[in-house]
C-alpha positions in Angstrom: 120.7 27.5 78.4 123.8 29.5 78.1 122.7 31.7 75.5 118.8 31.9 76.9 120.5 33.4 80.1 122.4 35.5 78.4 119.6 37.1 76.6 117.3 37.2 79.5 119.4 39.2 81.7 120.3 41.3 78.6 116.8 41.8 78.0 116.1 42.7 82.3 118.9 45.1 82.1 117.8 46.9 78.9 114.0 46.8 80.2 115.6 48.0 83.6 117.3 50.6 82.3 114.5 51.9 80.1 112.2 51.6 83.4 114.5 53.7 85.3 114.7 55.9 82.3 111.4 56.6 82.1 111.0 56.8 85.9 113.5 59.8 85.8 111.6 61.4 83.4 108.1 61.0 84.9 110.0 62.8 88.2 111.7 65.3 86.1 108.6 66.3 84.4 105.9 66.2 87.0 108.0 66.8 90.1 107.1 64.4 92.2 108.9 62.5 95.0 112.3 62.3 95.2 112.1 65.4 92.9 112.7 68.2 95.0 115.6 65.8 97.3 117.8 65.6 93.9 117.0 69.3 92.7 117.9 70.6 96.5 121.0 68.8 96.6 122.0 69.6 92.8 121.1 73.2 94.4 123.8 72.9 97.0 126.6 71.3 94.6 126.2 74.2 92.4 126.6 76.9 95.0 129.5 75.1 96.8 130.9 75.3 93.2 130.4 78.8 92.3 130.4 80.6 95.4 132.1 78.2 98.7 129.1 78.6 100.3 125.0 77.8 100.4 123.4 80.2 98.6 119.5 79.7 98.2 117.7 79.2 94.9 117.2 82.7 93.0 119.7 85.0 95.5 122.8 85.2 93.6 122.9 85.6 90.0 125.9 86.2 87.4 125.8 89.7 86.2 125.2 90.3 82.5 128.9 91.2 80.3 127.1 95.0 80.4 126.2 95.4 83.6 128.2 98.3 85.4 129.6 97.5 88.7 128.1 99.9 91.0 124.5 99.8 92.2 123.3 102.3 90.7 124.3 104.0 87.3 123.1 107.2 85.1 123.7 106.5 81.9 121.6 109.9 80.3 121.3 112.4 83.1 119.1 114.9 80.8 116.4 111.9 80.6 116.1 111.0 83.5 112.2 111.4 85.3 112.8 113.1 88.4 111.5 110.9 91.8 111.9 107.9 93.7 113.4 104.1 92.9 112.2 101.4 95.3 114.4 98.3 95.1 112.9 94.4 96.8 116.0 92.5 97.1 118.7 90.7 98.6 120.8 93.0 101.3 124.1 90.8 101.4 125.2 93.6 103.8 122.4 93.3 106.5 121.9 89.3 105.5 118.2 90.0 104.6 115.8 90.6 102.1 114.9 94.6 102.2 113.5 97.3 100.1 115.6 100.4 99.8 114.9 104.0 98.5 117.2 105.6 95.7 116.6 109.2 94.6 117.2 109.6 90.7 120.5 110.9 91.6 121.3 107.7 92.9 121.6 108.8 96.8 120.3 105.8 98.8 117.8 107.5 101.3 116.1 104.8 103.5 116.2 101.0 103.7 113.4 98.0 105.5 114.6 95.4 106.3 112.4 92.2 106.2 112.7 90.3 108.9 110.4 87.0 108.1 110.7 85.3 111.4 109.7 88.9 113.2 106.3 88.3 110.7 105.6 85.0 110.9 107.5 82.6 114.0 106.9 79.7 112.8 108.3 80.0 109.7 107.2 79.6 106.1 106.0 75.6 105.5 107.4 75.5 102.1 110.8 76.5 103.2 111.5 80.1 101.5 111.4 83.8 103.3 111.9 84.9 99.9 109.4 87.7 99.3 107.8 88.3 95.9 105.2 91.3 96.1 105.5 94.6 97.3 103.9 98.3 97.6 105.5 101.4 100.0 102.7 103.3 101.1 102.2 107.2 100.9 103.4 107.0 104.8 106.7 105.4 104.0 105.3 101.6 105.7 105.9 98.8 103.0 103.7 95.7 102.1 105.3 92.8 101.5 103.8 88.9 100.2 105.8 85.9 100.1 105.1 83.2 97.2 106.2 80.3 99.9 105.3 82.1 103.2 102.5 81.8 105.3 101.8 85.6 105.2 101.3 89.1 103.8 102.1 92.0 106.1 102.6 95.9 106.1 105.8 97.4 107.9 106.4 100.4 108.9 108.9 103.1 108.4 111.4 100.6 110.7 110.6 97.2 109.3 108.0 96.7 112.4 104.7 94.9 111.3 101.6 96.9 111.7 99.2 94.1 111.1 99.4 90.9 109.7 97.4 88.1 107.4 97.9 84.4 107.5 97.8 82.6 104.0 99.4 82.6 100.6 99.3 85.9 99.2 101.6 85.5 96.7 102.7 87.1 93.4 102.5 90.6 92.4 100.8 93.0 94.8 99.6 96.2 92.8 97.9 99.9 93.4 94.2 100.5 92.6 93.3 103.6 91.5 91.4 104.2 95.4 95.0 103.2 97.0 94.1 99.9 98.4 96.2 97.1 96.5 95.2 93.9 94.2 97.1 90.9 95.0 96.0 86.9 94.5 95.5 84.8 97.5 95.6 81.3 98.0 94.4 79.1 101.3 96.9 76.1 100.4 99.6 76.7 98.3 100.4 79.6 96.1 100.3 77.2 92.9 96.9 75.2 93.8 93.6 75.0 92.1 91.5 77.2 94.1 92.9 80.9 93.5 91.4 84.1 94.7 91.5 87.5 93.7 91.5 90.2 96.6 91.8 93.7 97.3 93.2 94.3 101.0 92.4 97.3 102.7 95.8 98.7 102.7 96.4 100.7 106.2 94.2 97.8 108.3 95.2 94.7 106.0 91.5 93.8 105.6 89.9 91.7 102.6 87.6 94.5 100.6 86.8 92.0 97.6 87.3 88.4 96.6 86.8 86.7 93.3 87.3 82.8 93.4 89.0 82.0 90.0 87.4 78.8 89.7 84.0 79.3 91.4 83.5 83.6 89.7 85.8 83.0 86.3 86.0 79.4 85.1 82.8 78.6 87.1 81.0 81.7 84.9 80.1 79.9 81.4 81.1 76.5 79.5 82.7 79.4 77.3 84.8 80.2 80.0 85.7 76.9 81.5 86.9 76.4 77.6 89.1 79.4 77.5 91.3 78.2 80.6 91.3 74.3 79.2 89.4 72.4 82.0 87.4 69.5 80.6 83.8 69.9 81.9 84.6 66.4 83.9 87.8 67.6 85.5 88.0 67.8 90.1 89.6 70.8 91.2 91.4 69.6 94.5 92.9 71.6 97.5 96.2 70.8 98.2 96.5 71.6 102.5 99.0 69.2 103.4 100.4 68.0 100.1 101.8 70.1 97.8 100.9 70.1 94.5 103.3 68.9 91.7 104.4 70.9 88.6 101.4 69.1 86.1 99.2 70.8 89.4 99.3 73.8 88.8 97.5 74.5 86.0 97.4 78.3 86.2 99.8 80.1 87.9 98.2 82.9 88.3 100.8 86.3 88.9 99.5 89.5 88.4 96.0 91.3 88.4 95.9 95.1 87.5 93.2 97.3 87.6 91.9 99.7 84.8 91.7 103.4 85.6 89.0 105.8 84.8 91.9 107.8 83.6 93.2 105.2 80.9 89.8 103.5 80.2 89.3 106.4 78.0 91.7 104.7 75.2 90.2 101.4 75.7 86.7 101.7 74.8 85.9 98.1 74.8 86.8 98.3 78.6 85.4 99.8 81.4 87.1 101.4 84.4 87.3 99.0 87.3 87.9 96.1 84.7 90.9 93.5 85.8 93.7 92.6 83.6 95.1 88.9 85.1 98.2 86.9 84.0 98.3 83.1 83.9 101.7 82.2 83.1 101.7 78.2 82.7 98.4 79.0 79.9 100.3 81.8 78.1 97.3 83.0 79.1 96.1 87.2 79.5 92.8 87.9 80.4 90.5 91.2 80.9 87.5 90.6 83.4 84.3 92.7 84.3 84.9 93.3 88.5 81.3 92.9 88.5 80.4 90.0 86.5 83.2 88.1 86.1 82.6 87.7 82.6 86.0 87.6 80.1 86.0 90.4 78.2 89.1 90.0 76.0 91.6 87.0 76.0 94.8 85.6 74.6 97.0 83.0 74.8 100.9 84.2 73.4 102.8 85.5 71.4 103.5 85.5 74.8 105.4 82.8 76.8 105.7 82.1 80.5 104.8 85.7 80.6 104.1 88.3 83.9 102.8 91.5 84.3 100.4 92.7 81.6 99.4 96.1 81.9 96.9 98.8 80.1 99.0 101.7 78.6 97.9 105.4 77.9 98.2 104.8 74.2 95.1 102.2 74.2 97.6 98.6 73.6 98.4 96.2 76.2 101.9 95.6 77.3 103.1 92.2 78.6 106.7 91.1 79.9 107.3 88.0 78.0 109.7 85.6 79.8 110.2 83.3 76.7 111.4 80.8 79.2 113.8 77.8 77.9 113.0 78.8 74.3 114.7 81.8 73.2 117.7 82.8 75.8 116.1 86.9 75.4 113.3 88.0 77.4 110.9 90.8 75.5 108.3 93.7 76.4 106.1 92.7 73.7 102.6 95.1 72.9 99.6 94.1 71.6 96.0 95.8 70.5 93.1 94.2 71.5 90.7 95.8 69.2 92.8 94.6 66.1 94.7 91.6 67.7 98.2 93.8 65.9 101.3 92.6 67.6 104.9 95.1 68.2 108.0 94.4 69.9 109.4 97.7 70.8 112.4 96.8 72.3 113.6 94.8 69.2 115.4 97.4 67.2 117.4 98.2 70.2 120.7 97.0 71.2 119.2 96.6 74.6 118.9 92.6 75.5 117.7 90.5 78.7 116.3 87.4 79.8 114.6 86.3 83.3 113.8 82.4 83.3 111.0 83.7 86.0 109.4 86.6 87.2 110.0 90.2 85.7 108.5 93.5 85.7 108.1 96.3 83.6 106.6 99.7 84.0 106.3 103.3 82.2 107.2 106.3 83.5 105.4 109.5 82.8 108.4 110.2 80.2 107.6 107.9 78.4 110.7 105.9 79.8 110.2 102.1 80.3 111.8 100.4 83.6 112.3 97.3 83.1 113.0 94.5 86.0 115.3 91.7 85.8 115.2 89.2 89.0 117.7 86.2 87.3 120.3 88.9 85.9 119.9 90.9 89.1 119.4 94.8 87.6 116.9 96.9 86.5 117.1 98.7 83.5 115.7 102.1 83.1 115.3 102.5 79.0 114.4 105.7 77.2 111.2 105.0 74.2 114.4 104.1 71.5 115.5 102.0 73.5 118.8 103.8 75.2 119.9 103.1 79.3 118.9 105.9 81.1 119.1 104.4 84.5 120.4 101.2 85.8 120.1 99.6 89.1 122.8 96.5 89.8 122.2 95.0 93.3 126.3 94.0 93.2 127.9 91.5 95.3 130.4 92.8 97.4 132.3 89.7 97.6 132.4 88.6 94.2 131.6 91.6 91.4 130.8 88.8 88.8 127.7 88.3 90.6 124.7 90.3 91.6 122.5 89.9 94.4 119.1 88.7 93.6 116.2 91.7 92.5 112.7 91.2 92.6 110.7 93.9 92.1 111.9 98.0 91.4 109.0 100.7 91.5 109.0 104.0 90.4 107.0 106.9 92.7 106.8 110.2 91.7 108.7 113.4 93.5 105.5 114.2 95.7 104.6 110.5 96.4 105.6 110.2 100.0 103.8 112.4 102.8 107.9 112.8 103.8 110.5 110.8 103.1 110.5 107.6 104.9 112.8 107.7 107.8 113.5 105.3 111.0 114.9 106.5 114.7 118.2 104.5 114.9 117.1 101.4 116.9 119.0 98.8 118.3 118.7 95.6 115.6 116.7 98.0 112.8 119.4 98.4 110.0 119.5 102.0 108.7 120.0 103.1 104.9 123.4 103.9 106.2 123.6 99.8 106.3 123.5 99.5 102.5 
């Protein structure tokens, strides 16, 4: 009996173990319940550890070995493209998410302050004021969407709201060639099944278009359905008071661009008014007729975990490739869809980054490439071989090992604004002179 015992409980602990094991993994991987209790408090452990003090996911990150410390640095004066620098971030000096205005001297001429509770009083039901998407208007007002918010809203020149829209409008928010802006919407959750595709009427906030991604795109063709994965037996599922778990969400949809009559000339397989969409947890880059909703052109990699695709003025794509968990370097990697031919421009440079999530890139009239790095908390403006031209570091004052968390840098052109955005010094309203 002795030894019997002794090999049964052996035996329970061993299967226990390998139960709880596999349990761990099942939570890891899928992130269900108690999955986000153990990731918060790991969240909390490390910032007491690094910085003495609760610092959100994402708002504080170590600054690269290269990164100057000061906010903003010219590296080649004479190749510089003269205009405007508008920075989403973290303001450790007014405690807030902002956006603020550089010149291309590096003079810092305005600053909004995002005030999340002034939008929304309730406060965002999954837990973040974090704001992802952004556009400053012609006027100087600013629009702003929040991945985890419960809204998308337009300030003006003094961080006011001017009007207001309830729901998940997360991601990137982008220009289309009339001035109204793209963005994807989501009634549930920003990473549920049902997915929509709007343009918003920028000055009145109003929905101009809509394309349901599952009812207009995967809903289109058994073709389609095939590109995106979805067995023809699979149930779509809103998500309205449980949110969905990391095997969820399927797509991940972040950016939608639109094509220009001016640049649909180079892409004669595409049409003006054509859509370029990003689906980062497929790899995924598609190009859609507006109209029909059939999928003109598709790919899935070389890109990985990738964001922003967009149509350049040479006739190739270009498409900011996280490479997230596999390669420690981020890449700007180019590809043609009428021969399928692949480039890495960046590669022969001595330039490297790497953002686990989110990133930007865009190209200035120069030929210049500006390229946005949330996770190392700079932008990087690059000349075409590659050189730093301009670089903005959102620096920690407290601790110049670390930068303050970037999310998004645009580039406007000298004659962009009507005038230079400007606010009345108000009581509560930070000023540029904050920053």
């Amino acid at each position: 009996m002795g030894i019997e015992r002794t090999v049964f409980f052996t035996s329970s602990v061993g299967l226990t173990a390998a139960l709880a094991f596999s349990y761990g993994a099942y939570i890891g991987y899928y992130e269900v319940w108690p999955y986000p209790v153990v990731k918060e408090m790991k969240n909390i452990t490390e910032s007491l550890i690094l910085h003495g003090d609760l610092v959100p996911l994402n708002r504080r990150h170590e600054a690269p070995a290269d990164a100057p410390r000061e906010d903003f640095t010219v590296h080649q004066a004479d190749a510089r493209e003269p205009g405007y620098y508008a920075v989403l971030g973290w303001n450790d000096r007014t405690e807030s998410y902002a956006v603020w205005l550089y010149e291309s001297d590096g003079d810092q001429l305005h600053l909004w302050s995002i005030d999340y509770a002034g939008i929304d009083p309730d406060g965002p039901r999954h837990g973040s004021d974090a704001p992802h998407g952004f556009h400053v208007l012609r006027d100087g007002s600013v629009v702003v969407g929040f991945d985890n918010g419960d809204v998308m809203a337009r300030l003006d020149t003094c961080g006011q709201p001017t009007w207001t829209r309830t729901g998940f409008f997360h991601h990137a928010i982008t220009q289309a060639p009339d001035g109204h802006l793209w963005t994807w919407y989501a009634e549930d959750h920003a990473y549920g099944h049902y997915q929509y595709i709007v343009k918003i009427d920028a000055w009145s906030g109003e929905t101009l278009e809509s394309i349901g991604l599952v009812e207009d795109i995967i809903g289109h063709s058994a073709t389609q359905r095939d590109i995106f994965g979805i067995p023809r037996t699979f149930d779509f599922r809103w998500f309205h008071d449980d949110p969905p778990s990391k095997a969820d969400d399927l797509f991940h949809p972040n950016d939608v661009d639109e094509l220009s009559e001016e640049v649909a000339a180079v892409f004669p397989m595409f049409e003006s008014g054509d859509l370029i969409l990003s689906f980062r947890n497929l790899h995924l880059v598609t190009v859609i007729d507006r109209e029909t909703h059939e999928i003109k052109w598709w790919r899935r990699g070389p890109w990985i975990f990738q964001h922003d695709p967009e149509f350049r003025t040479d006739g190739l794509i270009s498409v900011f490739s996280n490479n997230t968990d596999s390669r420690g370097k981020s890449e700007i990697i180019t590809i043609d869809p009428r021969t399928d031919a692949v480039s890495n421009p960046l590669n022969a440079s001595a330039f490297a980054f790497y953002t686990r999530s989110r990133g930007k890139h865009s190209y200035l009239p120069n030929g210049n490439l500006l390229v946005v790095i949330p996770e190392e908390g700079r932008a990087v403006e690059l000349s075409p071989s590659g050189k730093r031209v301009i670089e903005i570091n959102n620096v920690y004052p407290d601790n110049p090992a670390y930068n303050d968390d970037i999310t998004n840098v645009k580039w406007f052109a000298p004659t962009y604004f009507e005038q230079v955005p400007a606010c009345p010094p108000r009581e509560g309203i930070p000023t540029a002179d904050a920053r």
